[in-house]
C-alpha positions in Angstrom: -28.0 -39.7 -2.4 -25.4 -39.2 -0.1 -21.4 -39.5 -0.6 -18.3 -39.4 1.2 -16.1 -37.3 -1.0 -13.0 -35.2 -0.9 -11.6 -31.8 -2.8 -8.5 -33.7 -4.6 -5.5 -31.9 -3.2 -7.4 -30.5 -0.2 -5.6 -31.7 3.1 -8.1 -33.4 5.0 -11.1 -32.1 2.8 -13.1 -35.3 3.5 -16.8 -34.2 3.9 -20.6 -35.4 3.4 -22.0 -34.6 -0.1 -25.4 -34.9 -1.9 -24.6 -36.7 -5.7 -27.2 -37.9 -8.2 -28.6 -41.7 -8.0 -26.6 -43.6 -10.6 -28.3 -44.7 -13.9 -27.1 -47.6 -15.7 -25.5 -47.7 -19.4 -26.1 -50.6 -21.9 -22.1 -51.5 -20.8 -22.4 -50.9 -17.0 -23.9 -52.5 -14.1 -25.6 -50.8 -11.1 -24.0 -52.3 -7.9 -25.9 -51.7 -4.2 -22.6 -51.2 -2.0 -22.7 -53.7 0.9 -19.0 -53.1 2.1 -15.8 -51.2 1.4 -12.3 -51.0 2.1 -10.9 -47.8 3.9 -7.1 -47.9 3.3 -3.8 -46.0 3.7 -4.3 -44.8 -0.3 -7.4 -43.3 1.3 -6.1 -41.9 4.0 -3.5 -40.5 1.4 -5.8 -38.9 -0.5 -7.8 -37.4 2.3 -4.4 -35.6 3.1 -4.5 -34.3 -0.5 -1.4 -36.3 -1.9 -3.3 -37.3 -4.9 -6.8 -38.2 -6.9 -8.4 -36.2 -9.4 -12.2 -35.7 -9.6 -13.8 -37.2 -12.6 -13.9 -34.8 -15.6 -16.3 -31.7 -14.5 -16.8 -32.0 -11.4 -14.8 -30.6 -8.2 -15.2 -33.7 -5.6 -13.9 -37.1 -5.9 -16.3 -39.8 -4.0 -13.8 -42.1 -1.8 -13.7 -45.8 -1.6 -12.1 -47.6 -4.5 -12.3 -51.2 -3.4 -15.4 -52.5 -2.6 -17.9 -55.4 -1.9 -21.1 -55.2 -4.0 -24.2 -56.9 -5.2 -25.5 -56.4 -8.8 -28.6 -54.9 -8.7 -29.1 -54.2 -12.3 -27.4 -54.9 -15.8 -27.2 -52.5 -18.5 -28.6 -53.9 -22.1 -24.9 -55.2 -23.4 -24.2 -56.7 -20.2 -23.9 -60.8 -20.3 -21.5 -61.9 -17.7 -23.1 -60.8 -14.7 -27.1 -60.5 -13.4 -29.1 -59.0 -10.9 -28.0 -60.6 -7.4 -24.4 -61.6 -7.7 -21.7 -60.6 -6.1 -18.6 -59.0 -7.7 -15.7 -56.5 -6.3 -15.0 -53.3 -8.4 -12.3 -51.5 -9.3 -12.2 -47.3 -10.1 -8.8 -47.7 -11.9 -9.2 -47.8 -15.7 -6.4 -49.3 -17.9 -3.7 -47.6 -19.4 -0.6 -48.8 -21.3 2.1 -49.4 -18.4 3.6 -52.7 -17.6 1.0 -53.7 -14.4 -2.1 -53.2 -17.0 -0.9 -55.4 -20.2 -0.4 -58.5 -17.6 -3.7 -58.1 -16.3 -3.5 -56.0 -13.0 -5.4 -53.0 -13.8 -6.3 -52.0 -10.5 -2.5 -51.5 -9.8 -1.9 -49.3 -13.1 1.1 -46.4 -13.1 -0.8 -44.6 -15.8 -4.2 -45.0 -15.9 -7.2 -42.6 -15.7 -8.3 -42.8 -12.1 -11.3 -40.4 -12.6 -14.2 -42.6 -11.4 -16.1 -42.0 -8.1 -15.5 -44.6 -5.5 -18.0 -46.7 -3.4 -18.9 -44.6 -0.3 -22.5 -44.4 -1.2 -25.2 -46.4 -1.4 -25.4 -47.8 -5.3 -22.6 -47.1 -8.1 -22.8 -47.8 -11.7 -20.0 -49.1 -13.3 -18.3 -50.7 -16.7 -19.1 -54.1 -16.3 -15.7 -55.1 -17.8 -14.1 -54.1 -14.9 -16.1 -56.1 -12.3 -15.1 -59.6 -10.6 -17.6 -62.4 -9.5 -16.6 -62.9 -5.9 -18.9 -65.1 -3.7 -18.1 -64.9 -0.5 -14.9 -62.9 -0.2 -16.7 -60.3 1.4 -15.0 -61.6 4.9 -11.6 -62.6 3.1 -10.9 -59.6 1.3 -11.6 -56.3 -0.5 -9.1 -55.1 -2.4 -10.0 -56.4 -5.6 -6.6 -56.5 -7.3 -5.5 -59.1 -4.4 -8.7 -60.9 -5.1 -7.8 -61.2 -8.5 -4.7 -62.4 -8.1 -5.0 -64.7 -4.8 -8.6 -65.8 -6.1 -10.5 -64.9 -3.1 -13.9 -65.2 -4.7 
């Protein structure tokens, strides 16, 4: 499957790469993409200001807010099924201020180590997902979703 990735630290590294098709855990859900959100925190990390690939690999797939529809759920999964539409974020709890009131995707200390959504499908923890019908044309920063209930 194709990807849209960059060489964390790289200025302007942004290039076309081949990556496996996702397979889905009993705790994630596969998403099909159906639109992102290309930002200045993309555009900063395409001039190598930060990101970090996730652990062994060398490439970091861009894209970390995005539009999606649930195309699979893994075993554990109850909250969402196949067909609905949730917004995902790449940012991962840690223990600052931002993520004990909720607002993970704005986290100061967090592992950001997951591959963003420019490519086709994307597995990801279903924990972290957001129902959001119809804020596909409102918005797609999820964080803002969240907190100005878009969806």
């Amino acid at each position: 499957m194709k990807a849209v990735a960059v060489k964390p630290g790289e200025t302007y590294s942004a290039h076309l790469v081949d990556i496996d098709e996702p397979k889905v855990a009993s705790h994630e859900v596969l998403v099909e993409v159906e639109a992102i959100g290309i930002d200045g925190t993309d555009r900063e990390i395409n001039q190598g200001g930060y990101g970090k690939p996730p652990k062994g690999e060398d490439v970091l797939v861009m894209g970390h807010e995005s539009y999606t529809r649930v195309l699979e759920v893994g075993d554990a999964v109850r909250r969402f099924k196949p067909g609905d539409h949730v917004t995902s974020t790449v940012r991962r709890p840690g223990g600052c201020i931002n993520c004990r009131h909720g607002a993970h995707d704005m986290c100061l200390d967090g592992d950001d180590t997951e591959h963003g959504a420019v490519q086709s499908a994307v597995a990801r923890p279903a924990g972290f997902d957001h129902h959001r019908e119809g804020a596909r044309n409102r918005q797609l920063r999820p964080g803002d979703c969240h907190h100005q209930g878009c969806g």
